[in-house]
C-alpha positions in Angstrom: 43.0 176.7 181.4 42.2 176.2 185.2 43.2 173.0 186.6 42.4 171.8 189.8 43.8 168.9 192.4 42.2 167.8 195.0 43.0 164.6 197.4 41.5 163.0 199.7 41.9 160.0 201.8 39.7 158.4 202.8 39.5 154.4 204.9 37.9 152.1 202.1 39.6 150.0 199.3 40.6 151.8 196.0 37.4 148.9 194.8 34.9 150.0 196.9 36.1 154.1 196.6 36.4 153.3 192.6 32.8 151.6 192.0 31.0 154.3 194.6 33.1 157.2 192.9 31.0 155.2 189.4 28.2 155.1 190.6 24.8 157.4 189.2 23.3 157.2 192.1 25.8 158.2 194.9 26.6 160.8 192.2 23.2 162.4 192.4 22.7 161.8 196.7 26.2 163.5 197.0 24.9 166.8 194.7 21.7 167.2 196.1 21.4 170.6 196.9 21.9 171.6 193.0 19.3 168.6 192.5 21.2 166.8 189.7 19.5 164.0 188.4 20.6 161.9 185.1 18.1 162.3 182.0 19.5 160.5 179.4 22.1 157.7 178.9 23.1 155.3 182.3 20.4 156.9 184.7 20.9 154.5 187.1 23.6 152.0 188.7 27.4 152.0 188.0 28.7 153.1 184.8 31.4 151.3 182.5 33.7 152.4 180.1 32.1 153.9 176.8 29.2 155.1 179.0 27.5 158.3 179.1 24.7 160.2 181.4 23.5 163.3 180.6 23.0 165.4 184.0 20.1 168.0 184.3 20.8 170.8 187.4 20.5 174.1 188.8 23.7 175.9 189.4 23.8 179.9 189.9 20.3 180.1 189.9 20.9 178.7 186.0 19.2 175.5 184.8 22.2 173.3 182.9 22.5 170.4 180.7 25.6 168.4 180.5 26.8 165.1 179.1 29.7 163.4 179.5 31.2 160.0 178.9 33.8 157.8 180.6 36.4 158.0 178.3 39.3 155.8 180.0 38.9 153.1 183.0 41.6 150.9 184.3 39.7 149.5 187.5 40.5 150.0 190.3 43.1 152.8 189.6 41.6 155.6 187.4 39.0 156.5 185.3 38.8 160.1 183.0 34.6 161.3 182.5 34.8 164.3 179.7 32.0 166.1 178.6 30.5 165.5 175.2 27.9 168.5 175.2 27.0 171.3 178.3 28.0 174.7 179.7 32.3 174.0 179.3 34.4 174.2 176.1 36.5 171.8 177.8 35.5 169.6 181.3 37.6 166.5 181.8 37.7 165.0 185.2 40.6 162.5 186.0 39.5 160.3 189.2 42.6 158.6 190.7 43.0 155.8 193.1 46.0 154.5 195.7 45.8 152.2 197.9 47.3 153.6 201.2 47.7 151.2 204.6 44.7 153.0 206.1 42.4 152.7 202.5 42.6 155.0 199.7 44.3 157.8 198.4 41.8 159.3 195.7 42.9 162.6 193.7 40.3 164.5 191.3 42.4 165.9 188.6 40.0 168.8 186.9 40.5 171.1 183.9 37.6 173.1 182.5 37.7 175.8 180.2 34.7 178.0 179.7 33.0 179.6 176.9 32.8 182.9 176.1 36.9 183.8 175.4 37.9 186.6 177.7 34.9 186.6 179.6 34.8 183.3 180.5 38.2 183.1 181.6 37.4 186.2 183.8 34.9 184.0 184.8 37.2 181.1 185.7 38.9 183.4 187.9 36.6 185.2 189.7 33.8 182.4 190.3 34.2 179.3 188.6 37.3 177.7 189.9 36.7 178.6 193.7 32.7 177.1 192.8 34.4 173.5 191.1 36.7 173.5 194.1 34.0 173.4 196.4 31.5 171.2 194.9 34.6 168.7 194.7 35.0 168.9 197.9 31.4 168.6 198.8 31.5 165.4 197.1 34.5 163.9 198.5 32.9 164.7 201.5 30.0 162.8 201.2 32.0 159.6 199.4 34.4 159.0 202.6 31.6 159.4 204.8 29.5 157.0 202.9 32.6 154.7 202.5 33.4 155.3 206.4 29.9 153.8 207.3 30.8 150.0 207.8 29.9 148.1 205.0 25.9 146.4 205.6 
Protein backbone atom coordinates (compact mmCIF):
# COMPACT_ATOMS: atom_id res chain seq x y z
CA UNK A 1 0.00 0.00 0.00
CA UNK A 2 1.59 3.39 -0.89
CA UNK A 3 2.26 5.64 1.92
CA UNK A 4 3.33 8.98 1.74
CA UNK A 5 5.11 11.77 4.31
CA UNK A 6 5.20 15.00 3.73
CA UNK A 7 6.35 17.96 6.25
CA UNK A 8 6.19 21.15 6.12
CA UNK A 9 6.90 24.02 8.39
CA UNK A 10 5.40 26.54 8.29
CA UNK A 11 5.39 30.18 10.93
CA UNK A 12 1.89 29.93 12.58
CA UNK A 13 0.76 28.12 15.92
CA UNK A 14 -0.11 24.32 15.73
CA UNK A 15 -4.03 26.26 16.64
CA UNK A 16 -4.18 28.41 13.94
CA UNK A 17 -2.27 25.57 11.35
CA UNK A 18 -4.82 22.85 13.04
CA UNK A 19 -8.29 24.81 12.64
CA UNK A 20 -7.15 26.27 8.83
CA UNK A 21 -5.85 22.56 7.99
CA UNK A 22 -10.11 21.91 9.30
CA UNK A 23 -11.49 24.08 7.69
CA UNK A 24 -14.08 23.40 4.33
CA UNK A 25 -13.46 26.36 3.01
CA UNK A 26 -9.60 26.84 2.91
CA UNK A 27 -9.94 23.16 1.82
CA UNK A 28 -11.84 24.03 -1.33
CA UNK A 29 -9.68 27.69 -2.12
CA UNK A 30 -6.45 25.54 -1.73
CA UNK A 31 -7.83 22.83 -4.54
CA UNK A 32 -9.16 25.04 -6.92
CA UNK A 33 -7.93 24.08 -9.99
CA UNK A 34 -9.65 20.45 -9.67
CA UNK A 35 -12.76 22.68 -8.46
CA UNK A 36 -13.57 20.68 -5.40
CA UNK A 37 -16.54 21.81 -3.71
CA UNK A 38 -18.37 19.92 -0.62
CA UNK A 39 -21.99 18.51 -1.57
CA UNK A 40 -23.15 16.78 1.20
CA UNK A 41 -22.34 16.70 5.05
CA UNK A 42 -20.21 20.00 6.67
CA UNK A 43 -20.19 22.18 3.44
CA UNK A 44 -19.04 24.97 5.14
CA UNK A 45 -16.92 26.21 8.19
CA UNK A 46 -14.53 23.99 10.43
CA UNK A 47 -15.23 20.51 10.96
CA UNK A 48 -15.26 18.51 14.36
CA UNK A 49 -14.73 15.09 15.20
CA UNK A 50 -17.47 12.57 13.89
CA UNK A 51 -17.92 14.99 10.87
CA UNK A 52 -18.16 14.16 7.31
CA UNK A 53 -18.18 16.13 3.78
CA UNK A 54 -18.65 14.58 0.78
CA UNK A 55 -16.29 16.32 -1.93
CA UNK A 56 -17.35 16.50 -5.67
CA UNK A 57 -14.14 17.12 -8.35
CA UNK A 58 -12.47 16.67 -11.51
CA UNK A 59 -9.26 14.77 -11.42
CA UNK A 60 -7.76 13.18 -14.74
CA UNK A 61 -10.23 14.63 -16.74
CA UNK A 62 -12.62 12.11 -14.44
CA UNK A 63 -15.50 13.57 -12.36
CA UNK A 64 -15.15 11.93 -8.57
CA UNK A 65 -17.13 11.56 -5.59
CA UNK A 66 -15.67 11.04 -2.20
CA UNK A 67 -16.59 11.11 1.38
CA UNK A 68 -14.77 10.97 4.22
CA UNK A 69 -15.09 11.56 7.98
CA UNK A 70 -12.79 12.82 10.73
CA UNK A 71 -12.24 9.84 12.55
CA UNK A 72 -9.73 10.90 15.43
CA UNK A 73 -8.97 14.67 16.75
CA UNK A 74 -6.81 15.56 19.64
CA UNK A 75 -6.66 19.45 19.03
CA UNK A 76 -4.21 20.99 18.45
CA UNK A 77 -1.94 17.90 17.68
CA UNK A 78 -3.49 15.58 15.13
CA UNK A 79 -6.46 14.71 13.48
CA UNK A 80 -6.95 11.29 10.97
CA UNK A 81 -9.99 12.11 7.89
CA UNK A 82 -10.67 8.48 6.17
CA UNK A 83 -12.84 7.96 3.43
CA UNK A 84 -16.24 6.39 3.91
CA UNK A 85 -17.21 6.04 0.14
CA UNK A 86 -15.15 7.36 -3.32
CA UNK A 87 -12.47 6.25 -5.91
CA UNK A 88 -9.84 4.39 -2.99
CA UNK A 89 -10.25 0.99 -1.32
CA UNK A 90 -8.38 2.54 1.41
CA UNK A 91 -7.62 6.68 1.94
CA UNK A 92 -6.64 7.69 5.40
CA UNK A 93 -4.95 10.93 5.93
CA UNK A 94 -3.11 11.56 9.29
CA UNK A 95 -2.56 15.49 9.80
CA UNK A 96 0.14 16.15 12.44
CA UNK A 97 1.10 19.10 14.41
CA UNK A 98 4.44 20.37 16.39
CA UNK A 99 5.01 23.28 17.69
CA UNK A 100 8.56 24.36 16.63
CA UNK A 101 10.27 27.98 17.90
CA UNK A 102 9.53 29.48 14.56
CA UNK A 103 5.54 27.93 14.43
CA UNK A 104 4.65 24.62 13.27
CA UNK A 105 5.94 21.50 12.19
CA UNK A 106 2.84 19.90 10.29
CA UNK A 107 3.40 16.19 8.66
CA UNK A 108 0.60 14.65 6.30
CA UNK A 109 0.88 10.99 6.85
CA UNK A 110 -1.11 9.37 3.64
CA UNK A 111 -1.92 5.65 2.68
CA UNK A 112 -4.31 4.96 -0.16
CA UNK A 113 -4.83 1.81 -1.76
CA UNK A 114 -6.68 1.68 -5.06
CA UNK A 115 -9.20 -0.50 -6.57
CA UNK A 116 -8.84 -2.64 -9.25
CA UNK A 117 -6.04 -5.43 -7.60
CA UNK A 118 -3.09 -5.41 -9.90
CA UNK A 119 -4.12 -2.73 -11.91
CA UNK A 120 -4.55 -0.44 -9.47
CA UNK A 121 -1.49 -0.96 -7.84
CA UNK A 122 0.30 -0.49 -11.27
CA UNK A 123 -1.63 2.44 -11.03
CA UNK A 124 -0.27 3.53 -7.67
CA UNK A 125 3.03 3.28 -9.11
CA UNK A 126 3.06 4.73 -12.22
CA UNK A 127 0.50 7.85 -11.53
CA UNK A 128 -1.17 7.98 -8.41
CA UNK A 129 1.46 8.30 -5.79
CA UNK A 130 3.61 11.03 -7.70
CA UNK A 131 -0.27 12.87 -8.39
CA UNK A 132 -1.16 12.62 -4.21
CA UNK A 133 2.37 13.85 -3.60
CA UNK A 134 1.79 16.83 -5.51
CA UNK A 135 -1.61 17.86 -4.67
CA UNK A 136 -0.16 17.56 -0.99
CA UNK A 137 2.15 19.73 -1.63
CA UNK A 138 -0.01 22.08 -3.55
CA UNK A 139 -1.96 22.38 -0.47
CA UNK A 140 0.63 22.87 1.95
CA UNK A 141 1.62 25.44 -0.20
CA UNK A 142 -1.26 27.43 -0.16
CA UNK A 143 -1.88 26.79 4.00
CA UNK A 144 1.70 28.39 5.00
CA UNK A 145 1.13 31.06 2.71
CA UNK A 146 -2.31 31.74 3.95
CA UNK A 147 -1.02 31.25 7.59
CA UNK A 148 2.20 33.57 6.64
CA UNK A 149 -0.19 36.50 5.79
CA UNK A 150 -0.40 38.31 9.27
CA UNK A 151 -3.37 37.61 10.98
CA UNK A 152 -6.44 40.63 10.12
Amino acid sequence: MPRIELTTEIPASPERCFELSLSVDAHRSSMSASGERAIAGVTSGVMGHGDSVTWRARHFGIPITMTSMISQYDAPHRFVDEQRSGPFRRWRHEHRFEPTAGGTLMTDVVEFESPAGVIGRLGNVVLLNRYMTRLLRQRNAWLTDTLSAPEA
